[in-house]
C-alpha positions in Angstrom: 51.1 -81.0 -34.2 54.5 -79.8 -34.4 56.9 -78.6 -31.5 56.1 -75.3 -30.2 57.3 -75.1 -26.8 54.8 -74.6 -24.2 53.0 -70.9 -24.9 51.3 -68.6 -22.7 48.3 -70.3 -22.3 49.8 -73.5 -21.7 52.1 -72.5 -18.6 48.6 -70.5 -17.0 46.6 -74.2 -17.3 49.4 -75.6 -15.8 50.3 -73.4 -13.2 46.4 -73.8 -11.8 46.7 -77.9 -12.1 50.1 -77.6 -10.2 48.3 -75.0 -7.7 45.3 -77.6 -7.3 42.7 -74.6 -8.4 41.5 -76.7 -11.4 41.6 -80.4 -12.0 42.3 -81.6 -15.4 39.0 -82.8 -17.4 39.0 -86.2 -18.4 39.0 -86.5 -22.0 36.1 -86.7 -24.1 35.8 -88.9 -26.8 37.0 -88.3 -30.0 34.5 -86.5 -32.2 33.0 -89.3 -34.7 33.7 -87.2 -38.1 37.3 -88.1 -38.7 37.0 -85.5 -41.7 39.5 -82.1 -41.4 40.8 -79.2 -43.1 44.1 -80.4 -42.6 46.7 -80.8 -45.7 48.0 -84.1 -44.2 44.3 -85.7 -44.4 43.4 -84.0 -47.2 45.8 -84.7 -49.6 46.8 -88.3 -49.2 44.5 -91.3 -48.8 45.7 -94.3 -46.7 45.2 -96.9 -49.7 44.4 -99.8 -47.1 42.0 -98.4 -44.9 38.8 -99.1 -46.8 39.6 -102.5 -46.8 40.1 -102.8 -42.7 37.0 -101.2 -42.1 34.1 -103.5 -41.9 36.9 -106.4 -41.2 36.0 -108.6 -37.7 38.2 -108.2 -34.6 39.6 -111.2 -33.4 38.7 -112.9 -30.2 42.0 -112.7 -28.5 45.2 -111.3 -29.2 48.8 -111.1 -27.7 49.1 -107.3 -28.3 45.8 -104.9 -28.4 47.0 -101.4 -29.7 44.6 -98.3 -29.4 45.4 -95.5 -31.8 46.5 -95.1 -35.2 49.1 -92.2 -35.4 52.8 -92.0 -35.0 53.0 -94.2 -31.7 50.4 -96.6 -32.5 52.7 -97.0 -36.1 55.7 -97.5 -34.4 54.9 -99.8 -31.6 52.9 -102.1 -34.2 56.4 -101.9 -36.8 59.1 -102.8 -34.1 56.7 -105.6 -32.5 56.6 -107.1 -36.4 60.5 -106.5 -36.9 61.1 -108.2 -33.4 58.2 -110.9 -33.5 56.2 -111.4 -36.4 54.5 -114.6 -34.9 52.8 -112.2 -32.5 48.7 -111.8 -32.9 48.4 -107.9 -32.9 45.3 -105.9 -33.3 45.1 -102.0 -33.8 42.1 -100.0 -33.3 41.4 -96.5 -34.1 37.9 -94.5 -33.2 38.1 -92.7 -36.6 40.2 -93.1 -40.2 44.0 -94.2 -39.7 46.0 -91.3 -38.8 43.5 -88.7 -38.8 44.2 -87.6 -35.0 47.5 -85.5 -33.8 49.7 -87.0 -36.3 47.5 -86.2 -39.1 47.4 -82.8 -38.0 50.7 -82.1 -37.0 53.5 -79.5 -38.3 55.6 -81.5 -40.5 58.6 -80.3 -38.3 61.5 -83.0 -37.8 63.0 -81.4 -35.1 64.7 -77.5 -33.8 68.6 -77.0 -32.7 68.4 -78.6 -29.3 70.2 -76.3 -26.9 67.2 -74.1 -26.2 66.2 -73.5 -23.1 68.7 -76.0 -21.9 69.7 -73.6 -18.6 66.2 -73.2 -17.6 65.7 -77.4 -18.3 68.4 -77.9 -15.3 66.7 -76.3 -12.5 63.8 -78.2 -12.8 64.9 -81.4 -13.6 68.7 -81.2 -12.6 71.8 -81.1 -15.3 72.5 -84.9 -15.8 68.6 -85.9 -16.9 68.8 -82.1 -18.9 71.7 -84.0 -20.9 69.9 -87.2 -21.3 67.2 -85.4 -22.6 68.8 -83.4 -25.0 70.9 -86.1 -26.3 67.4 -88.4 -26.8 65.8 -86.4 -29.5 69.0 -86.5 -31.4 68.3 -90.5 -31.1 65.0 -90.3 -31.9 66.2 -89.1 -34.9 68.6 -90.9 -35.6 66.2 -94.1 -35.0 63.6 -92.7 -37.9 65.7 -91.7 -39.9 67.3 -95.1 -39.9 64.3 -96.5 -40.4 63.4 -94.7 -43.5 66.9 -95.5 -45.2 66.1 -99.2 -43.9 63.1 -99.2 -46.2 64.0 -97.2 -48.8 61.3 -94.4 -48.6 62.7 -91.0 -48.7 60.7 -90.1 -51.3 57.6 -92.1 -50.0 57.6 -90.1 -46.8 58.5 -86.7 -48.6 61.6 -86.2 -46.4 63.1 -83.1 -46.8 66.7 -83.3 -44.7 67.1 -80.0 -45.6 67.7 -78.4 -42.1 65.8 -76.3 -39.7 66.2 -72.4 -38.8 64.9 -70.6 -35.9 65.5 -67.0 -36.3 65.7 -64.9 -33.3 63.2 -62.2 -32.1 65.2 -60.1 -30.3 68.6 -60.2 -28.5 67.7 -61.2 -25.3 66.3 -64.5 -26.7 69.6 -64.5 -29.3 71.9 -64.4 -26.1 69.7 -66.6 -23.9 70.6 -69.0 -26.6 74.1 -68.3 -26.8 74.0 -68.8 -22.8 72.4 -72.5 -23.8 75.1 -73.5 -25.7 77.8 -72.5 -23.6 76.1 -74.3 -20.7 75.6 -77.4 -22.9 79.6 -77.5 -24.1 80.5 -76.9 -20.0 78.8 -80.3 -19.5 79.9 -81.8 -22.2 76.8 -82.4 -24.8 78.1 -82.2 -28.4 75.2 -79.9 -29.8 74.8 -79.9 -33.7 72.5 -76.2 -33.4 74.8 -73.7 -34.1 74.2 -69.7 -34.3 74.4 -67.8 -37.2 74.5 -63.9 -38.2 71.6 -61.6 -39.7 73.6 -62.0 -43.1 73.6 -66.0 -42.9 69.5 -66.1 -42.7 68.7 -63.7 -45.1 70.7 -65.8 -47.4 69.0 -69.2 -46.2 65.3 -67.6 -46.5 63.9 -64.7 -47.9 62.1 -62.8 -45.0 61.5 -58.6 -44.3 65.3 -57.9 -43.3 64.4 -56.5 -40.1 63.1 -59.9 -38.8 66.5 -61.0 -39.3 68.4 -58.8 -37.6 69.4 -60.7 -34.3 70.2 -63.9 -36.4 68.8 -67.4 -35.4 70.0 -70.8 -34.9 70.1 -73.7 -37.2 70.3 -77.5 -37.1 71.1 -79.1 -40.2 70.5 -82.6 -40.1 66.8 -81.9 -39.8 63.5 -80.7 -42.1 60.1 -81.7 -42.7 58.4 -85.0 -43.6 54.9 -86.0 -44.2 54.2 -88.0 -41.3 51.4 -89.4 -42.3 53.1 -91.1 -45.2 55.1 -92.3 -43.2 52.6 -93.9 -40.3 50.9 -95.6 -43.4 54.0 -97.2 -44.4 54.8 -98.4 -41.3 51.3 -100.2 -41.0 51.9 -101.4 -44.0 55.1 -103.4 -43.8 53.6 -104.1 -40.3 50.8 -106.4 -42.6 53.5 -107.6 -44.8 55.7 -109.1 -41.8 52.8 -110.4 -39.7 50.5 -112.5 -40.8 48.4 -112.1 -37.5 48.2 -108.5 -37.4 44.7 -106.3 -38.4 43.9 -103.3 -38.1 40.6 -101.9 -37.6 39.6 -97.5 -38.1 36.1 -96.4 -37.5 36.5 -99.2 -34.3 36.4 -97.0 -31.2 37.4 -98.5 -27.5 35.3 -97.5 -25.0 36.4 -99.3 -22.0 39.4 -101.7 -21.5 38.6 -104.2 -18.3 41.1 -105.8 -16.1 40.2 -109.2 -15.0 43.1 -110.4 -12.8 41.7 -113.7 -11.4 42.6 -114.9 -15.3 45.6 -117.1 -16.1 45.5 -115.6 -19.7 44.1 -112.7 -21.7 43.4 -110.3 -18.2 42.0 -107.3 -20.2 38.8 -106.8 -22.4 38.8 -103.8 -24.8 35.5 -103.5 -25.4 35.2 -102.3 -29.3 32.1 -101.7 -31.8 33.0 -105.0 -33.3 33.1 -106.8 -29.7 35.1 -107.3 -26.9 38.5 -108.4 -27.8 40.6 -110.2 -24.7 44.1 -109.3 -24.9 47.3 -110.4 -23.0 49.0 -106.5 -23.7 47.0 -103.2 -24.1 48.7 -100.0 -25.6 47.3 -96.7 -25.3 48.5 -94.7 -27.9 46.2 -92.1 -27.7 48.4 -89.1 -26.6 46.3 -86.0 -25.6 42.0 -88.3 -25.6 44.4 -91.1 -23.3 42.3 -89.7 -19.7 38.9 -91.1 -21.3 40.0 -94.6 -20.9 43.0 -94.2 -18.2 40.8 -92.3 -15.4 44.7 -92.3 -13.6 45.3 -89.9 -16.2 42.7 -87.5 -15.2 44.8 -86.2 -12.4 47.9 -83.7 -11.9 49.8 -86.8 -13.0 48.3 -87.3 -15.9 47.9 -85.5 -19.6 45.7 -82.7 -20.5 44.6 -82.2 -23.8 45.3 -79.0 -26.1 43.8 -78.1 -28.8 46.4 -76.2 -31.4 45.3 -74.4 -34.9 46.9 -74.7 -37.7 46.7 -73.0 -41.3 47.6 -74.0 -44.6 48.1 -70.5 -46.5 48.8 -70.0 -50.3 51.3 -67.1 -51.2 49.5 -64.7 -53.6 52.5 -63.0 -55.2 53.8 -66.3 -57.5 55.9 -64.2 -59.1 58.0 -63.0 -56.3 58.0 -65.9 -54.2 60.8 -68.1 -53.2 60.4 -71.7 -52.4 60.9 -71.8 -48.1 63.2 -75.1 -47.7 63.2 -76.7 -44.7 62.1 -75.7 -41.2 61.5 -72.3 -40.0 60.5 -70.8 -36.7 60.6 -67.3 -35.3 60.2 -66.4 -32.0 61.9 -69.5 -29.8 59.5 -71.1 -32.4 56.2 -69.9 -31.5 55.5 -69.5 -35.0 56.6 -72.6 -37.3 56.5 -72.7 -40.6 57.3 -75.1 -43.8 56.0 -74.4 -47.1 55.3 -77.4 -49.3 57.2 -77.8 -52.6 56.4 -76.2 -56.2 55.4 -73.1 -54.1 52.5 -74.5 -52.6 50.9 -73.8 -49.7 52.5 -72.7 -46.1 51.5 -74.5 -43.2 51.8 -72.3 -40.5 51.2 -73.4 -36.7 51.4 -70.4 -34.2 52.1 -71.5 -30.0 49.4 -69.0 -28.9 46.3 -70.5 -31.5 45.4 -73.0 -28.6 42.7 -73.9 -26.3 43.6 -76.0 -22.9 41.0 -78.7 -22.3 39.0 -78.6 -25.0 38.8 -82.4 -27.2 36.7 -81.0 -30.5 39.2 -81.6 -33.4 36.2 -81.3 -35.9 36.1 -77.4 -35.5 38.6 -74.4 -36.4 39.7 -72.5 -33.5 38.6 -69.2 -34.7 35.2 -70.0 -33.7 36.8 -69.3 -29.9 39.5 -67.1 -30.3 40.3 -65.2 -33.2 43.5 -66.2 -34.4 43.4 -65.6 -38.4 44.1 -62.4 -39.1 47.4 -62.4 -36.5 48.8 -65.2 -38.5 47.6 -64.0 -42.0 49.5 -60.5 -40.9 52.4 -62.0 -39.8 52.8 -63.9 -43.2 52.6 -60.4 -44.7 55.2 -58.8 -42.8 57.7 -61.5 -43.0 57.4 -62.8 -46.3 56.5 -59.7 -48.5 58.1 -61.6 -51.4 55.0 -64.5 -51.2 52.4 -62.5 -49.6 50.8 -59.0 -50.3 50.0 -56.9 -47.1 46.1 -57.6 -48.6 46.6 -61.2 -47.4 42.9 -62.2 -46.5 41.0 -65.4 -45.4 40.6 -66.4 -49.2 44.3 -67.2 -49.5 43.2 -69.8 -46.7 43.2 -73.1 -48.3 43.4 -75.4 -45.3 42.5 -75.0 -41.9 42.7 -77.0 -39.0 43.0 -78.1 -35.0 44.5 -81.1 -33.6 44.5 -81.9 -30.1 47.8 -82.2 -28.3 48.6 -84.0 -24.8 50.7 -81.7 -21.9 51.7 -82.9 -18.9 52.9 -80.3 -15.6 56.5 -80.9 -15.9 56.8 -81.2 -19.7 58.1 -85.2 -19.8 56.5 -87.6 -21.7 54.8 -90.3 -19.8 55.8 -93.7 -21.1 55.6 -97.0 -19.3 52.8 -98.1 -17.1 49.9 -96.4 -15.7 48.8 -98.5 -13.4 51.7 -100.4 -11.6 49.4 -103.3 -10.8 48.4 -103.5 -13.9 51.9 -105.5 -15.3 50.3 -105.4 -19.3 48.6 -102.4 -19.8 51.1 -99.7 -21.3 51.4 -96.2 -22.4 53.3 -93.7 -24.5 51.4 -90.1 -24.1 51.9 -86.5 -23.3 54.4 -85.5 -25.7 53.9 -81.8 -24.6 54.4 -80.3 -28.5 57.3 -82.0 -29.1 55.9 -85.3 -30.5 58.4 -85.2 -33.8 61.4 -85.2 -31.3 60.3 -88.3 -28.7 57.7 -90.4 -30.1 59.4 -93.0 -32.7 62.0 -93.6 -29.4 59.5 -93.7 -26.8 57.3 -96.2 -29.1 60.4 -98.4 -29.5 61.4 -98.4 -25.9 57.7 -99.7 -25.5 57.7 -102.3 -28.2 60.7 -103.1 -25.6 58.6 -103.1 -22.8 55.5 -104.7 -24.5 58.3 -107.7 -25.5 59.6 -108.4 -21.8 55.9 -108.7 -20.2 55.0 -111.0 -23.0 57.7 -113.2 -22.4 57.6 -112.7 -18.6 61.3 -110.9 -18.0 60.8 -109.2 -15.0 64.5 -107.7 -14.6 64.3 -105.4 -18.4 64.7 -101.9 -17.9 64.9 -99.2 -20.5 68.0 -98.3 -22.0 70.4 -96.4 -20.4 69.9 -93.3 -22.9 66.4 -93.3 -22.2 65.3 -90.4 -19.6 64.4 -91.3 -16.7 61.9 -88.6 -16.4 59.8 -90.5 -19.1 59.8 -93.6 -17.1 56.3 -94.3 -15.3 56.4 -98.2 -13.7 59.3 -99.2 -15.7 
């Protein structure tokens, strides 16, 4: 799911773990049926799966890699650049990609001075700066990456910018504040602000919704991430020769063993227990059911998040919507796919703290539709009549996110005894802007235990907030 900044109900769950009045729920695990509503799933069919399915596990591997999305795809890619002669193994409890990365925004990234003042007082002005500089790398990474291969048009990336357009002008000046701060400490920000006159020319929205402005990035857009995981795991097979993948192959226990020499950990599977010298958990907001570590205030809680893919019903009138959009500090994000297709429209209050069920909308628990389908109407009368109903609805779906209290990513060790079992989870919304760096810095990490360098550390630029047993 795309970045949405952390909504109402999010900072209320949180606020109780941090208070100690409720304890996070371990994860359940993932609901069998890897079938959704989503657009992602929907329309495009990972052409290899079928074929991994029924394949065997091997015995042993160097590398054991649970979960199929953006961070299981990225790990798996930089270990095959790196070291192709490595025996890698990825399992998945449903189809490839069919978790939070199937179900995500589409949303490459927002301008990155947002909220940078209130960033500082919790985590201090020199790690704010790291931070904001790191999703401009994690950009820069992927989009790298997709040049590398050639596959602009494979992953439909759309560079084609990203607007957030302002609510009021408290939250237009609170920005405004952010970027000053940012320049008085030196970040180089690429977001810029721009005038009621500038958006309505970029998008065509009700005038009154544009008239405190917004903020743009350009080098930014949409993709189809899922695309892009399969291709990943694709050149993955291509470059090494020991590396299968396994969907419908759910982990439900990975042992430790460390009176072995060799292979310490079992990851016990459908098709057998497979002993491994390296375990990844790439398993984001479901990571608690096999890391009970995570199943504390230190840990990730899951979110479930709703989504809706919406078709305008005025053809003649509407405008293509390029790019990003958000309104609100990006409470509601929007992209609209090309030839006037469908919107797909994520809204930060649509979600449900604790709850693992992916396979069900989140209407059945709190209304959500008719907010969203309303706000579509108000915003974009050009594309959508005030009748909008649920039959415009053409896709509908939930995804289940991973927060943590203090918002940082947790990448690195969970365990610090445990030297080869590493993580990359709780992405807190913002998966599109950390995960391809987080997953390289562990492909890093992965690297070093393998070949027993016990004095690497992450990269300079990488934020130190991130870091667990690094």
């Amino acid at each position: 799911m795309s970045a949405s900044g952390e909504s109402h109900w999010t900072e209320q769950f949180i606020a109780k773990v941090a208070d100690g009045k409720q304890a996070p729920n371990p994860a359940s695990f993932p609901e069998p049926s890897h079938l959704s509503n989503s657009y992602w799933i929907r329309e495009f069919l990972v052409d290899f799966e079928d074929k991994w399915a029924k394949a065997p596990a091997p015995e042993t591997v160097d590398v054991a890699i649970i979960g199929s999305g953006i961070t299981g795809a990225t790990v798996t890619y930089q270990l095959a650049e790196s070291r192709p002669e490595l025996k890698v193994a990825l399992f998945e409890a449903r189809g490839l990609c069919t978790g939070a990365t199937g179900r995500n925004g589409g949303h490459i990234g927002r301008p990155e001075a947002h909220g940078m003042i209130d960033q500082a007082q919790i985590c201090g002005v020199e790690e704010t700066l790291r931070l904001r500089r790191f999703a401009k790398i994690n950009r820069e990474l992927m989009l790298e990456t997709i040049e590398k291969l050639d596959a602009v048009e494979e992953v439909d990336l759309s560079v084609k910018g990203t607007l957030i357009v302002f609510e009021d002008d408290e939250e237009r000046q609170a920005y405004v504040n952010d970027l000053a701060f940012a320049k008085k400490h030196g970040l180089e920000t690429e977001g810029f602000v721009v005038d009621s006159d500038w958006v309505l020319k970029r998008v065509n929205i009700e005038p009154s919704f544009a008239q405190y402005g917004g903020a743009y990035l350009e080098i930014s857009g949409t993709i189809y991430l899922r695309k892009f995981v399969a291709l990943l795991l694709r050149k993955a097979l291509e470059r090494m020769k020991s590396f299968s993948v396994h969907p419908y192959t759910p982990v439900s226990q990975v042992t430790f063993d460390p009176e072995l020499q060799d292979n310490q950990y079992g990851v016990v599977t459908t098709k057998g227990t497979i002993r491994a010298k390296v375990v990844v958990h790439a398993t984001n907001g479901y990571a608690s059911h096999l890391l009970p570590s995570m199943a504390t205030e230190k840990g990730v809680v899951g979110c479930i998040s709703h989504m809706l893919g919406v078709s305008p019903n005025l053809i003649d009138t509407a405008v293509q919507l390029e790019g990003g959009f958000g309104y609100a500090s990006f409470w509601h994000w929007i992209l609209q796919r090309p030839n006037k297709g469908p919107y797909l429209y994520g809204f930060a209050t649509a979600e449900k703290m604790g709850d693992y069920n992916d396979t069900t909308s989140l209407e059945q628990t709190r209304p959500v539709r008719s907010d969203m389908l309303a706000f579509l109407s108000k915003c974009f009368p050009h594309s959508f009549s005030t009748q909008t109903t649920e039959k415009d609805i053409c896709y509908d779906w939930t995804g289940v996110q991973g927060f943590t209290i203090d918002g940082s990513s947790i990448v690195g060790r969970p365990e610090a005894e445990r030297r080869g079992e590493f993580v990359s989870i709780g992405h807190n919304g913002e998966g599109m802007g950390r995960c391809f760096a987080c997953s390289t810095v562990l492909a890093e990490a992965v690297i070093a235990q393998l070949d027993n360098k016990t004095d690497w550390e992450p990269p300079a630029w990488f934020p130190h907030s991130y870091r667990r047993n690094l």
